[in-house]
VOBA-1610 file (N, C-alpha, C; in pm, whole numbers, padded with zeros to 5 digits, always signed):
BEGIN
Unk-05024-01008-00811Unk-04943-01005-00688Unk-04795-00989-00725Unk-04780-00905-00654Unk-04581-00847-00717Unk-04510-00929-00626Unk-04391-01001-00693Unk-04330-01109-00628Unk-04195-01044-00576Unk-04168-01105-00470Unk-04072-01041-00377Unk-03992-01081-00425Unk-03852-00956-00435Unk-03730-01015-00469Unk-03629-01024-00373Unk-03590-01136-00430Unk-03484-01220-00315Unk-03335-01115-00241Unk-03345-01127-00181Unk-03253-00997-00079Unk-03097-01094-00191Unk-03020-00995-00196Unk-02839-01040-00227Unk-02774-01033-00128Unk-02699-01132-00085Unk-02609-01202+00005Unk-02466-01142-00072Unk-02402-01041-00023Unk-02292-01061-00043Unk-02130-01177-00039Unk-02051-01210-00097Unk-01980-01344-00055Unk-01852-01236-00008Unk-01792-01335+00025Unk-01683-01292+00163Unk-01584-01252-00006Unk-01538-01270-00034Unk-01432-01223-00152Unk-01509-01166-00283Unk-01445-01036-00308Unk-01540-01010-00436Unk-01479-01026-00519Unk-01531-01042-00701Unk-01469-01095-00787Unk-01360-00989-00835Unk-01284-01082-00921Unk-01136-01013-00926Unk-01096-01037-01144Unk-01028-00937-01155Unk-01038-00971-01280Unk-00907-00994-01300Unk-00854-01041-01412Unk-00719-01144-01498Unk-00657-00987-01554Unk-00575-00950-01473Unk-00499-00791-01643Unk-00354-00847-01683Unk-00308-00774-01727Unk-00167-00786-01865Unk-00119-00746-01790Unk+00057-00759-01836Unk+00174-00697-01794Unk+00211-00571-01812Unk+00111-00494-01890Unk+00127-00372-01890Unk+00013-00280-01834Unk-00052-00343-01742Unk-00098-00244-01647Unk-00043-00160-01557Unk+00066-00215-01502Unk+00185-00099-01393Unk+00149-00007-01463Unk+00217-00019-01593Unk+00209+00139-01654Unk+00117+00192-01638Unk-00012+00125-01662Unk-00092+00172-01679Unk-00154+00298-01561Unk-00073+00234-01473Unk-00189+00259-01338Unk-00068+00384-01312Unk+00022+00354-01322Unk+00136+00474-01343Unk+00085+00584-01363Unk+00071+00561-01541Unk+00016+00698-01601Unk-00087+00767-01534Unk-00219+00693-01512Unk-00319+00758-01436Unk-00278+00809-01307Unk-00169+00719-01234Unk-00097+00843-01062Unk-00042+00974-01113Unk-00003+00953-01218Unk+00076+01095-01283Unk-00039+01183-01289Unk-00143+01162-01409Unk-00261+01254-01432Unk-00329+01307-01280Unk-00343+01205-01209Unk-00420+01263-01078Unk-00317+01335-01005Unk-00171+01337-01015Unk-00097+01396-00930Unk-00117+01567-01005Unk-00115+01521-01096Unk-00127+01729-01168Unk-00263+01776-01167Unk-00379+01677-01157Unk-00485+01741-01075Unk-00484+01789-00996Unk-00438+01776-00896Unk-00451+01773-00765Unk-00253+01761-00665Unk-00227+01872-00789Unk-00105+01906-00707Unk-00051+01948-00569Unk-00148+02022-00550Unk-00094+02141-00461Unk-00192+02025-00305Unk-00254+01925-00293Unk-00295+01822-00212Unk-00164+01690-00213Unk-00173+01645-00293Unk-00074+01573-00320Unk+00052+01610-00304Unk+00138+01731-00340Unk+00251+01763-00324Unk+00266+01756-00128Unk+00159+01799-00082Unk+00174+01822+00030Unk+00180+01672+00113Unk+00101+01577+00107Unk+00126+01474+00114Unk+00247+01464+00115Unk+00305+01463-00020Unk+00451+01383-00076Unk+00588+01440+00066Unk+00570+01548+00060Unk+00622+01694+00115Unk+00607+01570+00279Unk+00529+01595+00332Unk+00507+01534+00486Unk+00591+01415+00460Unk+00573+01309+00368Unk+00614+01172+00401Unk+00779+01158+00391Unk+00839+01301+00305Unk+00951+01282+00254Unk+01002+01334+00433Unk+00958+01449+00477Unk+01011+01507+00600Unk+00988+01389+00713Unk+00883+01289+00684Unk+00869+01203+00829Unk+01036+01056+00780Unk+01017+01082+00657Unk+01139+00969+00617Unk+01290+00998+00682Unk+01316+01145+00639Unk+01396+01231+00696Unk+01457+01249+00867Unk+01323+01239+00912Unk+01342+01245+01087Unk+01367+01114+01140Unk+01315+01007+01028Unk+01359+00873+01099Unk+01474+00825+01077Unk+01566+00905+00954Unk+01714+00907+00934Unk+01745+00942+01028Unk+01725+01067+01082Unk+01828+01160+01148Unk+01782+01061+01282Unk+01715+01001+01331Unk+01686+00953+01455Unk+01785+00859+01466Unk+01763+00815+01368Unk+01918+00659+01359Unk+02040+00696+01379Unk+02090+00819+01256Unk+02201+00808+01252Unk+02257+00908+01414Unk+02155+00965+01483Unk+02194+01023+01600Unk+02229+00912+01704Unk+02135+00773+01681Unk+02155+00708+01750Unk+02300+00600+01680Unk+02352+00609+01597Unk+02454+00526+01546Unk+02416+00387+01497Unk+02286+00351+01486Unk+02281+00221+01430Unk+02199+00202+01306Unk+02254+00164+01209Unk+02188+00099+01038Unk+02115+00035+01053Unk+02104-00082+01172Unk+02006-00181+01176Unk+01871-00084+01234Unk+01906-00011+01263Unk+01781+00087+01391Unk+01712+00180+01225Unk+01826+00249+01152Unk+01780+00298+01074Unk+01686+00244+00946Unk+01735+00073+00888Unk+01646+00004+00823Unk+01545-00019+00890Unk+01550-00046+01012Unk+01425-00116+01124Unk+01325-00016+01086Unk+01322+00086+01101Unk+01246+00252+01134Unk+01192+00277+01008Unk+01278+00272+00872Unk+01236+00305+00747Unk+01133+00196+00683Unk+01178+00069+00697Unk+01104-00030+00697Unk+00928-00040+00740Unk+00952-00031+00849Unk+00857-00008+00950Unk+00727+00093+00931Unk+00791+00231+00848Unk+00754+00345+00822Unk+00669+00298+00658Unk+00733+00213+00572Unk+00669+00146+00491Unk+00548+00060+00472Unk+00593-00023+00588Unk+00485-00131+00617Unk+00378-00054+00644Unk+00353+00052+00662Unk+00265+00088+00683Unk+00180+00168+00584Unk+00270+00216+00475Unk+00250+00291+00348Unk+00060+00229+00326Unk+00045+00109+00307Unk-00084+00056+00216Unk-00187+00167+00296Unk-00187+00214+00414Unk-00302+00290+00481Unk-00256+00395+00541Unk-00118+00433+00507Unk-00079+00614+00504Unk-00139+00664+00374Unk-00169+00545+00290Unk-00174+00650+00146Unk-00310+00666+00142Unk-00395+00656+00267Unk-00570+00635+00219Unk-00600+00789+00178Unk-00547+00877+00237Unk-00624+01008+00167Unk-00580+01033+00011Unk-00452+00957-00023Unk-00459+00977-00216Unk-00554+00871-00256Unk-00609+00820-00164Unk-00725+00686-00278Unk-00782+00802-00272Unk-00849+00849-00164Unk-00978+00950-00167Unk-00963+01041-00243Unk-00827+01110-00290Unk-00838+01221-00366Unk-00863+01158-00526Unk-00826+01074-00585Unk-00864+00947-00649Unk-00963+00951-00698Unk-01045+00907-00610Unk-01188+00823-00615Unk-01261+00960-00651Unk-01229+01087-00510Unk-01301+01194-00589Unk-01308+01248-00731Unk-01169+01231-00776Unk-01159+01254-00912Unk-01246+01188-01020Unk-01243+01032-00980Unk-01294+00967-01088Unk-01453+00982-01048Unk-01543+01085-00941Unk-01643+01064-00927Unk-01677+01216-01012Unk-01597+01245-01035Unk-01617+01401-01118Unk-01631+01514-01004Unk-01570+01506-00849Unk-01580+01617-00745Unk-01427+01646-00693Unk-01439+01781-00731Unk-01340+01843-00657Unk-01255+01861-00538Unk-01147+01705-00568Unk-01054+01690-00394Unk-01072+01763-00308Unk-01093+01788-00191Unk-01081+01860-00065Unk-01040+01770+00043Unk-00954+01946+00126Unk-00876+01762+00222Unk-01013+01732+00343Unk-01089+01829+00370Unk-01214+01776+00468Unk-01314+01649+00405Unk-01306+01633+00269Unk-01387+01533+00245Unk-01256+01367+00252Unk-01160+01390+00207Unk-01066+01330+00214Unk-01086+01260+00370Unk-01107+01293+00476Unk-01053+01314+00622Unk-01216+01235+00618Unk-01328+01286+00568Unk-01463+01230+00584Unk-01448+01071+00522Unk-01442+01090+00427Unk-01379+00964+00322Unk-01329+00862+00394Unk-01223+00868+00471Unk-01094+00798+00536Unk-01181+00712+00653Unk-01260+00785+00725Unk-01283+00753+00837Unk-01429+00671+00869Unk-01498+00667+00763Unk-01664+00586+00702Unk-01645+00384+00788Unk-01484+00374+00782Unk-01475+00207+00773Unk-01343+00230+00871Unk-01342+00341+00981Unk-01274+00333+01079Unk-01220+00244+01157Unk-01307+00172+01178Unk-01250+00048+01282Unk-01194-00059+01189Unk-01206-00100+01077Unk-01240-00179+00994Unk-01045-00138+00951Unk-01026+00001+00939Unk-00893+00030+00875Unk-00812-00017+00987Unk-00837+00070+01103Unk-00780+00014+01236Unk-00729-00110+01275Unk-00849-00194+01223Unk-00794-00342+01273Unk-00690-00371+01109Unk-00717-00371+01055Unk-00589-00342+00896Unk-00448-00340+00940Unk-00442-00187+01044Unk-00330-00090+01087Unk-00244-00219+01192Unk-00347-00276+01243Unk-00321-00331+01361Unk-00244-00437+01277Unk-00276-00512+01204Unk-00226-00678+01135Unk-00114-00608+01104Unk-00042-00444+01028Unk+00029-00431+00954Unk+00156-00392+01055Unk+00102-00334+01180Unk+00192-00305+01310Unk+00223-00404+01361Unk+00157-00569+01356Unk+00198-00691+01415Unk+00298-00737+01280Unk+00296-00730+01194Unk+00361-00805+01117Unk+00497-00760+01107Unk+00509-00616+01128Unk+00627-00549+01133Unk+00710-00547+01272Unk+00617-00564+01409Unk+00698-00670+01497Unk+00781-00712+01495Unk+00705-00861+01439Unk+00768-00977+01402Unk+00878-00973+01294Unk+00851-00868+01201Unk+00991-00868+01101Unk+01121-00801+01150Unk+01070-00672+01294Unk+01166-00655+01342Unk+01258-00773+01450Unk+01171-00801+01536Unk+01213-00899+01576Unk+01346-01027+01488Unk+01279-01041+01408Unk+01351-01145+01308Unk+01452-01088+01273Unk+01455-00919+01229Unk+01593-00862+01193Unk+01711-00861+01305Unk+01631-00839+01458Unk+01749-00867+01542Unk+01797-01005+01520Unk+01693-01108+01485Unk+01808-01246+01544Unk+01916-01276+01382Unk+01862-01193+01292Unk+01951-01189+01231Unk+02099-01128+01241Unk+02076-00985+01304Unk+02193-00864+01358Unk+02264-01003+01449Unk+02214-01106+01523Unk+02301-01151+01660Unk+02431-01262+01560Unk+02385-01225+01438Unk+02532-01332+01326Unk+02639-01221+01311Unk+02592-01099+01314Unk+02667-01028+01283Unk+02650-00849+01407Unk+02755-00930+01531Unk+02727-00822+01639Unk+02817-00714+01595Unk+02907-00708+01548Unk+02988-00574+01541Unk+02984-00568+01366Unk+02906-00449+01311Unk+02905-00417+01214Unk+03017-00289+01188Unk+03090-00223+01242Unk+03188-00128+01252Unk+03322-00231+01213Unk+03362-00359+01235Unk+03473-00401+01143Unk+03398-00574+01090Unk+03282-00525+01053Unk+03283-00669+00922Unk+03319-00582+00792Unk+03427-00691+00715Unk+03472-00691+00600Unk+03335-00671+00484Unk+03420-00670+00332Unk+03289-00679+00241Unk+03185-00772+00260Unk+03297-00920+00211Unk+03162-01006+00226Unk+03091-01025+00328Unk+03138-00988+00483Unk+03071-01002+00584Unk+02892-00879+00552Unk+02977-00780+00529Unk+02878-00695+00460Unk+02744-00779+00368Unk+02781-00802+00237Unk+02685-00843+00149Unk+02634-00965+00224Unk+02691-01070+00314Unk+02606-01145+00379Unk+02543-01094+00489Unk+02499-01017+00518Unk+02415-00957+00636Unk+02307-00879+00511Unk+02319-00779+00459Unk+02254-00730+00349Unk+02176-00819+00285Unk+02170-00920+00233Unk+02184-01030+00169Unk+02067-01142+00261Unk+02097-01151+00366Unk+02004-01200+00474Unk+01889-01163+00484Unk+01941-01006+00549Unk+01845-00925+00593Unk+01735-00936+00488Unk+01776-00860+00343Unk+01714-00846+00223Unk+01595-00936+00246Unk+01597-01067+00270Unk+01551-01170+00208Unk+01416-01217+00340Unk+01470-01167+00450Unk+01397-01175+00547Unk+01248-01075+00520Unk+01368-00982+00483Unk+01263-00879+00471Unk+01137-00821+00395Unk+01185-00922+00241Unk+01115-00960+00117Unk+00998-01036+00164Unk+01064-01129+00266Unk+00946-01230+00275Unk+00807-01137+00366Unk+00835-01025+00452Unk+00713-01025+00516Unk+00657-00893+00463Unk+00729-00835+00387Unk+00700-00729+00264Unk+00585-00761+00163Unk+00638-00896+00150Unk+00505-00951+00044Unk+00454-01032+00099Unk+00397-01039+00241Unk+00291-01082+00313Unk+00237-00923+00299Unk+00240-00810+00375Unk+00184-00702+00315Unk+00143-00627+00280Unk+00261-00620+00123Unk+00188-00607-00006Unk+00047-00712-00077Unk+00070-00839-00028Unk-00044-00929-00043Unk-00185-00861+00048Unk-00144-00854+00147Unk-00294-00829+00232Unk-00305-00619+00223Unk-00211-00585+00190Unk-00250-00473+00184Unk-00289-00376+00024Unk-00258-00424-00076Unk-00242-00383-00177Unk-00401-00302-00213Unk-00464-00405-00203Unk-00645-00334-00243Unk-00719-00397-00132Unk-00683-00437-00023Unk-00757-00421+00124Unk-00781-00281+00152Unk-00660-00186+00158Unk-00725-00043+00188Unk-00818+00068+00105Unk-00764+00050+00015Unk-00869+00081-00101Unk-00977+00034-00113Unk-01010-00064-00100Unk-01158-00116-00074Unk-01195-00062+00041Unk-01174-00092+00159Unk-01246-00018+00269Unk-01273+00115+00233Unk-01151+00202+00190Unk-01214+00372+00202Unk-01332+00325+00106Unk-01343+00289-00026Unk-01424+00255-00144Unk-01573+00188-00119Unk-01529+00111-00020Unk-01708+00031+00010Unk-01719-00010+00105Unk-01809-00007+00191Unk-01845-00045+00321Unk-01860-00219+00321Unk-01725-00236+00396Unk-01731-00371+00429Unk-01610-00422+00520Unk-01630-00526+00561Unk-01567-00555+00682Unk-01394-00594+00647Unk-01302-00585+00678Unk-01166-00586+00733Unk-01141-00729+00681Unk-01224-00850+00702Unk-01187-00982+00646Unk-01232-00966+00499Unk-01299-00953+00449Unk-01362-00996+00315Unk-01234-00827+00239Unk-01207-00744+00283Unk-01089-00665+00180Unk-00955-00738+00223Unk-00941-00831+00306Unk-00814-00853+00319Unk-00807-00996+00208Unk-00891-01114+00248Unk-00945-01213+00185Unk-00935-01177+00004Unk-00991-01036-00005Unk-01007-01032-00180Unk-00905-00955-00222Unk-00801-00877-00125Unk-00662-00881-00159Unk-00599-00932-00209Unk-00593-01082-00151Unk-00524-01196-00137Unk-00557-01262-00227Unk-00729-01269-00288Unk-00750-01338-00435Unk-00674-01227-00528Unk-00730-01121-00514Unk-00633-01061-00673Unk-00502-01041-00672Unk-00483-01067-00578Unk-00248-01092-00603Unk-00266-01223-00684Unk-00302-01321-00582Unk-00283-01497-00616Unk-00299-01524-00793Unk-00440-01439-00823Unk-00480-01409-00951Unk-00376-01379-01109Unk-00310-01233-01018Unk-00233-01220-01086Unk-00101-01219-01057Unk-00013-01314-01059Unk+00135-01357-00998Unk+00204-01224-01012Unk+00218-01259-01172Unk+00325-01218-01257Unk+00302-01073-01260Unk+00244-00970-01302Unk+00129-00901-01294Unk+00166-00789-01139Unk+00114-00890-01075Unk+00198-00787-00921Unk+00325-00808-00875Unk+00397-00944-00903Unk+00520-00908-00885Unk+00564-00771-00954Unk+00552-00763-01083Unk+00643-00648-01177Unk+00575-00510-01066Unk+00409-00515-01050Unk+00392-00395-00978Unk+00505-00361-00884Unk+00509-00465-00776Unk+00570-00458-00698Unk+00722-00413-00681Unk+00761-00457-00759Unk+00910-00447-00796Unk+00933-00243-00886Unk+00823-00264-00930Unk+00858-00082-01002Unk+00781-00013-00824Unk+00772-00060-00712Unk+00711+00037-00589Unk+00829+00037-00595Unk+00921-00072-00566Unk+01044-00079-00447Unk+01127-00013-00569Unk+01149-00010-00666Unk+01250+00083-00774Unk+01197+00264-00726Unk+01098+00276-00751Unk+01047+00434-00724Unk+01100+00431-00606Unk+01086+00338-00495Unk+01152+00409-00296Unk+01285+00385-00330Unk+01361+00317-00387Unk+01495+00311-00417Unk+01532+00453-00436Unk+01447+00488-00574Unk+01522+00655-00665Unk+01478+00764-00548Unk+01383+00754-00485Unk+01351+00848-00355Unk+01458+00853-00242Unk+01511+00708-00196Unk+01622+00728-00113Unk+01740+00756-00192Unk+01759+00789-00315Unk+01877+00807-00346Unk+01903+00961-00417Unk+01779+01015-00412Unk+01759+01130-00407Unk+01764+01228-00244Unk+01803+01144-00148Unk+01781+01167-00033Unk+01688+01192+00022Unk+01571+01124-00001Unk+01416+01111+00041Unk+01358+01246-00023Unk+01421+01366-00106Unk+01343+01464-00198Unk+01222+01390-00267Unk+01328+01313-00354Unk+01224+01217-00463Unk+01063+01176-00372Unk+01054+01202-00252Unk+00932+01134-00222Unk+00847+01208-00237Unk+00813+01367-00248Unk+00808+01458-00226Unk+00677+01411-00363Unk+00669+01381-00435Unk+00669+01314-00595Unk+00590+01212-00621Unk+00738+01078-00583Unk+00685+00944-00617Unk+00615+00917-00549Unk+00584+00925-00414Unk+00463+00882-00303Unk+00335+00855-00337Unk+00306+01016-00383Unk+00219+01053-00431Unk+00156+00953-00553Unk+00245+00979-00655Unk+00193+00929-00775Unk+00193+00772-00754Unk+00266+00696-00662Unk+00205+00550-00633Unk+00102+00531-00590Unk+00062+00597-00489Unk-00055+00629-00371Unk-00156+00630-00470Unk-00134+00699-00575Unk-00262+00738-00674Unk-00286+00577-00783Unk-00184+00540-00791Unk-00158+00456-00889Unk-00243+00330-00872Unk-00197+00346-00715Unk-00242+00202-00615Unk-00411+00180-00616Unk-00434+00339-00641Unk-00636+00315-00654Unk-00631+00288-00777Unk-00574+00317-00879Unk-00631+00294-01005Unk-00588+00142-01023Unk-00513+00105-00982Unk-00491-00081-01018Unk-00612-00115-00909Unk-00628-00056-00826Unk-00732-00137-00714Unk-00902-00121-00788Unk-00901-00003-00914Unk-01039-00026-00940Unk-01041-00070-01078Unk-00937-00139-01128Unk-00932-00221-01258Unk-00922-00365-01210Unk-00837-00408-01097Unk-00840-00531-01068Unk-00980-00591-01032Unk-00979-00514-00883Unk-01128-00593-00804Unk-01260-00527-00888Unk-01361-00605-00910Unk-01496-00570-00947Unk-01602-00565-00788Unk-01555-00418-00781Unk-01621-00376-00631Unk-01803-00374-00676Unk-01816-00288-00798Unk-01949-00267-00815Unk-02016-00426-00824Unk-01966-00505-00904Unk-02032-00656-00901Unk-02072-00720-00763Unk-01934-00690-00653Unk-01970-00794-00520Unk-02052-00715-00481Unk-02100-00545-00518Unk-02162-00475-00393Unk-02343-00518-00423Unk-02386-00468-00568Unk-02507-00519-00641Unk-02513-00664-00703Unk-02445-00753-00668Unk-02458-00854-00722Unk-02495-00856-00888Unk-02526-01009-00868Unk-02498-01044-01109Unk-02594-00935-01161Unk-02597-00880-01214Unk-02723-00743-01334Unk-02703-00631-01288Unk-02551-00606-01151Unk-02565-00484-01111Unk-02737-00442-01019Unk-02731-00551-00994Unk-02876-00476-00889Unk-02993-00443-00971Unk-02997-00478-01087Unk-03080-00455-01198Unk-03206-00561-01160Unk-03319-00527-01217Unk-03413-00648-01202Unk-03396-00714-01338Unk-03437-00826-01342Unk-03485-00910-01453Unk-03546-00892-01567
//
């Protein structure tokens, strides 16, 4: 008599692994390699995000306000973790040995639809609230046309810090929440939940990630959003390859032996 085997229960967080301080790079190098794969997809990407960065300048400065223009660029960020889902997919295709296309990309994206949606949704509430918070910050400082320096660096300085804080709320819930969804069918809590274990996991590790994103959007705005054209890209790419060295997707999906029998 052949004995039944016991069904696997997936757990709400999947396991997460311990890496070094020199994975950024790591995951670097590999956004680079997939960006010259898959140039002429990627460039185009880069190309759109640098022109949507662009229009939300010119929207500000038509309208005359810095606070309107950080608000907008900001905003346009927070949202980066699930603008970049079609470079996971071009990604993932790569590392599956199939030839990027943007219709499979677009197929890819949309498998854990609702699941990204409600994602989109936490990342559009959180940015709310950070706008919100930036006005009651602007109400210390109503006329920015004659504050002095330091009035300057203390508003900058504020803001900054306000803004850090709900940046890396997130970067915490968004980092390999979206990547997992395009990657494996599963629900919106358990990729946000195992987000949140592999940051916690690795402190040190994603701070530095973190800190070389916001250096690359730095050299992009100071290139006058050209540079995005580029770096987008090759983060976007980067961001799957730390997302499939960190989380052990294949372990939570087949459980301990890989789904293997005994």
């Amino acid at each position: 008599m052949t004995e039944k085997k016991e069904e696997y229960i997936k757990p709400m967080v999947a396991p997460c692994r311990i890496i070094t301080m020199d994975a950024p790079f790591r995951w670097l190098k590999k956004g680079w390699q997939d960006f010259l794969k898959v140039k002429k997809l990627s460039l185009t990407f880069g190309i759109v995000m640098m022109l949507i960065s662009m229009l939300i300048t010119y929207v500000a400065y038509s309208a005359g306000s810095i606070v309107l223009s950080i608000a907008l660029i900001a905003g346009f960020f927070f949202m980066g973790p699930a603008i970049a889902i079609g470079l996971y997919s071009m990604s993932r295709q790569l590392e599956n040995g199939v030839t990027p296309e943007f219709l499979r990309c677009l197929k890819e994206g949309k498998k854990n639809l609702s699941d990204e949606l409600v994602l989109s949704f936490i990342f559009l509430i959180i940015f709310l609230i950070w706008a919100r918070s930036a006005s009651m910050v602007h109400i210390f400082f109503p006329s920015l046309s004659g504050m002095q320096v330091m009035d300057w660096v203390k508003f900058l300085s504020i803001g900054s810090a306000v803004g850090a804080i709900f940046a890396t709320i997130v970067f915490t819930v968004g980092t390999f929440s979206i990547p997992m969804l395009m990657d494996r069918k599963v629900d919106a809590i358990t990729a946000i939940l195992t987000s949140i274990r592999a940051v916690l996991s690795n402190k040190l590790v994603m701070m530095f990630w973190g800190f070389l994103i916001v250096l690359l959007i730095l050299i992009g705005i100071a290139t006058f959003f050209i540079g995005f054209a580029v770096l987008l890209p090759i983060v976007g790419h980067a961001s799957w390859h730390a997302y499939r060295e960190v989380v052990d997707a294949d372990l939570w999906e087949l459980g301990p032996g890989l789904g293997q029998s005994e």
